[in-house]
N, C-alpha and C positions, 0 to 999 in steps of 0.2 A: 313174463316168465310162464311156461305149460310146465306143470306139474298135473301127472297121473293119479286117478283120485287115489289107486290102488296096482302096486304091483303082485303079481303072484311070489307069492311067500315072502313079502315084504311089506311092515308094517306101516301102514302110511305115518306122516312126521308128525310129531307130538303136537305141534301147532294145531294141528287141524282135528284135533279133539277139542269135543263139550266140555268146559271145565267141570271135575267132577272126580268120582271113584276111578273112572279109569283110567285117565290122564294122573292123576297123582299115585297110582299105583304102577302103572309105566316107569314117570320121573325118580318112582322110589327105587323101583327093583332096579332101574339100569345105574340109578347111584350106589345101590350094593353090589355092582358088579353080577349080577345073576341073570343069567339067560333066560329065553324065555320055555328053553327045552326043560331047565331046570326046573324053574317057577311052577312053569304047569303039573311037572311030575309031584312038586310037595302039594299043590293043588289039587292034585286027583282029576286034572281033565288032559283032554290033547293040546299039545301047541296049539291046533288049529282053530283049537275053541277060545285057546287063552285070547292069539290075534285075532279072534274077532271081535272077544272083549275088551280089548286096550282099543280095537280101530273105533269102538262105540257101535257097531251093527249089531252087537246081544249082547247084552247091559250081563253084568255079575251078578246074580242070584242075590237077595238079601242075607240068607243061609251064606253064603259062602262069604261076603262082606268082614266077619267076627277073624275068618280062619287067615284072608288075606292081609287086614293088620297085624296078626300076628306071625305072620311067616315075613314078611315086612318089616318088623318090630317098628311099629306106630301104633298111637296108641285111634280108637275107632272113630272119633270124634275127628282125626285129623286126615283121615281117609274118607270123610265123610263130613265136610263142615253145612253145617245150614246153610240154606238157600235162603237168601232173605226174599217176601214176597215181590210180585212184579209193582207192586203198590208202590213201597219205599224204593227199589230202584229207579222206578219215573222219576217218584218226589225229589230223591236225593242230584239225581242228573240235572234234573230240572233249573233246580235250587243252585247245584253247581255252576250253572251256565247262567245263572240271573237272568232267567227268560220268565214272563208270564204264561199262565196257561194258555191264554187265546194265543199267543204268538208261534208258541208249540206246533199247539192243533193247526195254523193253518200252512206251516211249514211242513207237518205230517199231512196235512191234506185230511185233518179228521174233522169230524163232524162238532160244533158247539158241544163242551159239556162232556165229553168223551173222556178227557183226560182229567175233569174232577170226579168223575165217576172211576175210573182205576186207580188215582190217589188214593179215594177214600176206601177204596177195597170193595166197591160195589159189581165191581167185573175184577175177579179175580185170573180169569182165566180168557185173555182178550183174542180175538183171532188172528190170524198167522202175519195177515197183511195189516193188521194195525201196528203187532208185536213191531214186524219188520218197517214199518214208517216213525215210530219213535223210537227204535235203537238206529236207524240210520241218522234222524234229527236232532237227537241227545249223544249220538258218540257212545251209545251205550252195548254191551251186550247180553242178551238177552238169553238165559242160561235154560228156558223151554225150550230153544231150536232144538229141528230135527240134527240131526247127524250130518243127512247133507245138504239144509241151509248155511249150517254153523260154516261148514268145507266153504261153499259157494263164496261166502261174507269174507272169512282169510282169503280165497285167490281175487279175488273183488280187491282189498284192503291191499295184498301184495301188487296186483296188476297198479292202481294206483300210487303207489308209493315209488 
């Protein structure tokens, strides 16, 4: 299936958002029925800005975070749930698949030691192609991608299915 990353004045499909503020701010406002000419206007910005914030290409302000739960009626915690670290998502995928760590790592193609060093949170912030070798070897997704790896991975996932 080819799907367009982006049409002009068309927001790309909710799928192909980073799980997050703007993805669940999308799913909210289009289940109250409210446009996005609307939305923006009680937001104080332009459509243009609003889609670029729901496509994920210019994240929503912190500041503005408070106003969009409340014109949403959710409360901010749920517009905004915790990210747990990449530490427990390894661990927990891990654990789910009853794989050992050396079996991981060599299916990731990562070095001895690597993945008890990000369990235990000594690499909190691991790089892009390790990210991407244990969310493809654990079935996991990894809520650091960019915007358009996240895209990449769904038409990857779609193309395969």
């Amino acid at each position: 299936m080819q799907i367009e990353s982006k049409t002009r004045g068309r927001p790309l499909p909710t799928e192909f958002l980073i799980p997050g503020p703007a993805r669940i701010a999308r799913v909210r406002r289009t289940e109250l029925g409210l446009s996005r000419n609307a939305f923006a206007r009680e937001l104080g910005v332009t459509p243009s800005r609003l889609t670029q914030a729901e496509s994920g290409y210019y994240p929503y302000s912190l500041d503005s975070l408070p106003e969009i739960a409340r014109i949403l009626n959710i409360p901010l915690d749920e517009l905004c749930p915790p990210v747990p670290p990449i530490s427990n998502v390894v661990f927990d995928a891990r654990i789910d698949l009853d794989q050992e760590r050396d079996t991981v790592e060599r299916a990731a193609g990562l070095r001895e030691g690597t993945l008890t060093l990000i369990e235990n949170g000594y690499v909190s912030n691991p790089d892009m192609e390790t990210r991407i070798a244990l969310s493809s070897t654990l079935g996991i997704q990894i809520s650091e991608w960019t915007t358009e790896l996240y895209r990449a991975h769904v038409l990857r996932e779609k193309n395969t299915s």
